[in-house]
N, C-alpha and C positions, 0 to 999 in steps of 0.2 A: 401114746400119741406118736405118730410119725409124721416125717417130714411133711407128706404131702398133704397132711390132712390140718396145718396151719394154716389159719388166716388172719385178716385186718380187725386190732382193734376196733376202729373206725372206719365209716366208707370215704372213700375219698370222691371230694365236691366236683360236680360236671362241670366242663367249662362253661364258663358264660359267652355268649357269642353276641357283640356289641356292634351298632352301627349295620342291624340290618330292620331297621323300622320299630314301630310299635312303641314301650316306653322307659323301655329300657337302654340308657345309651344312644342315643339318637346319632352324634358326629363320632363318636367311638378315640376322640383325642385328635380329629383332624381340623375339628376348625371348622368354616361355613365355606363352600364354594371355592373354586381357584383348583389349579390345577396340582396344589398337593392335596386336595382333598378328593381328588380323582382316583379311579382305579387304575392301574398300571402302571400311573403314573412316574418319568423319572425326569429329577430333575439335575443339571448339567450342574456339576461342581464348580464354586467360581475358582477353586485352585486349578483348573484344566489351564484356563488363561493362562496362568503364570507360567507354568510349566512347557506350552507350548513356545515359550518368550525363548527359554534356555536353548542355547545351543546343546545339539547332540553330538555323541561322543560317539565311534565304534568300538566294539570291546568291550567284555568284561575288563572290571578293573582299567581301563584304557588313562586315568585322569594322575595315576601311580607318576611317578617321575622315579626313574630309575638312577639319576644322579645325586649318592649322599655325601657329598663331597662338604667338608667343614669348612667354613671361613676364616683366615686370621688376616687384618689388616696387617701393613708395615709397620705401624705405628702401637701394634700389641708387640713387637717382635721387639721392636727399641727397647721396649719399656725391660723388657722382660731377659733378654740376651745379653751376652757380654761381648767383646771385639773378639772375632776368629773361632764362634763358637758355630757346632751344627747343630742346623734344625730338620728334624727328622721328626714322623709322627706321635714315637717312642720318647721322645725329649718334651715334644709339646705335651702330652699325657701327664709325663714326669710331674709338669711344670705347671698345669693343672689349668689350663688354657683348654681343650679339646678332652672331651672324656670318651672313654673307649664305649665303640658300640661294635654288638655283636654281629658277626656275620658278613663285614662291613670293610674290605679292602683287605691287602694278604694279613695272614696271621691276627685278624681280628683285629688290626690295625684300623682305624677311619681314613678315609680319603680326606687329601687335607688342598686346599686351594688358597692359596696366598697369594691376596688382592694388593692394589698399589694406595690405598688409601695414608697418607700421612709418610713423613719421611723418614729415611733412614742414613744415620751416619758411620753405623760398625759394618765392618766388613764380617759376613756372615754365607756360611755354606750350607746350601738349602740340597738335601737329599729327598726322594722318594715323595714330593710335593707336586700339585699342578700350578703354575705362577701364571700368573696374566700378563699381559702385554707389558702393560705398566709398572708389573712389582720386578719384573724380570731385568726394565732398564733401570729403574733405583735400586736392583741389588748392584749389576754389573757396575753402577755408575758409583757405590761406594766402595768397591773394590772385590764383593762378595763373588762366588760362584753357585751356579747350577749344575748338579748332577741329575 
């Protein structure tokens, strides 16, 4: 016996072809009338609404925010700092406030942004940070500096 000359144990059964009269299958799964029991028929997804609602974007990717800059209030800084100590992103790491992310400001460093939330009373030198309006006049104002 060779390849070609194999076949089907069994024949394999014809389709059945339903929904076109007679008494076999009459609505074929579509139900009585209405226009999803039409042919051709299409009907309008109701999630189009919704989606038409959303504003559009240009761009792939366009919704990405390219600022990963960390948060530390003033008031994580008190708790956690001593009088005349520097904060730098490598201390805040240390300190286990900001965990390092890759890829993510120099030397694998996070971008760090220290907000004016709560007060501060040590004087403290802020290196290699972005400070806000506010955190910038409550360092100066407790004696601290900005580098």
């Amino acid at each position: 016996m060779q390849i070609h000359e194999l076949k089907p144990k069994h024949k394999s059964a014809s389709k059945k072809r339903v929904g076109r009269g007679g008494k076999k299958g009459t609505y074929s799964g579509k139900g009585i009338k209405g226009q999803a029991s039409r042919a051709g028929r299409k009907m309008v997804p109701i999630i189009r609404e919704l989606i038409k609602r959303y504003p559009k974007l240009k761009g792939y990717r366009s919704f990405v925010v390219d600022d990963y800059s960390a948060v530390v209030n003033l008031k994580t800084l008190e708790k956690i700092s001593k009088d005349g100590e520097t904060i730098n992103p490598e201390n805040l790491i240390k300190a286990g406030i900001v965990s390092r992310m890759k890829g993510r400001g120099p030397g694998g460093y996070p971008k760090i942004k220290i907000l004016g939330a709560g007060k501060l009373t040590k004087k403290l030198i802020v290196e290699n940070c972005k400070v806000s309006k506010t955190a910038k006049e409550a360092i100066e104002k407790a004696g601290g500096t900005i580098k």
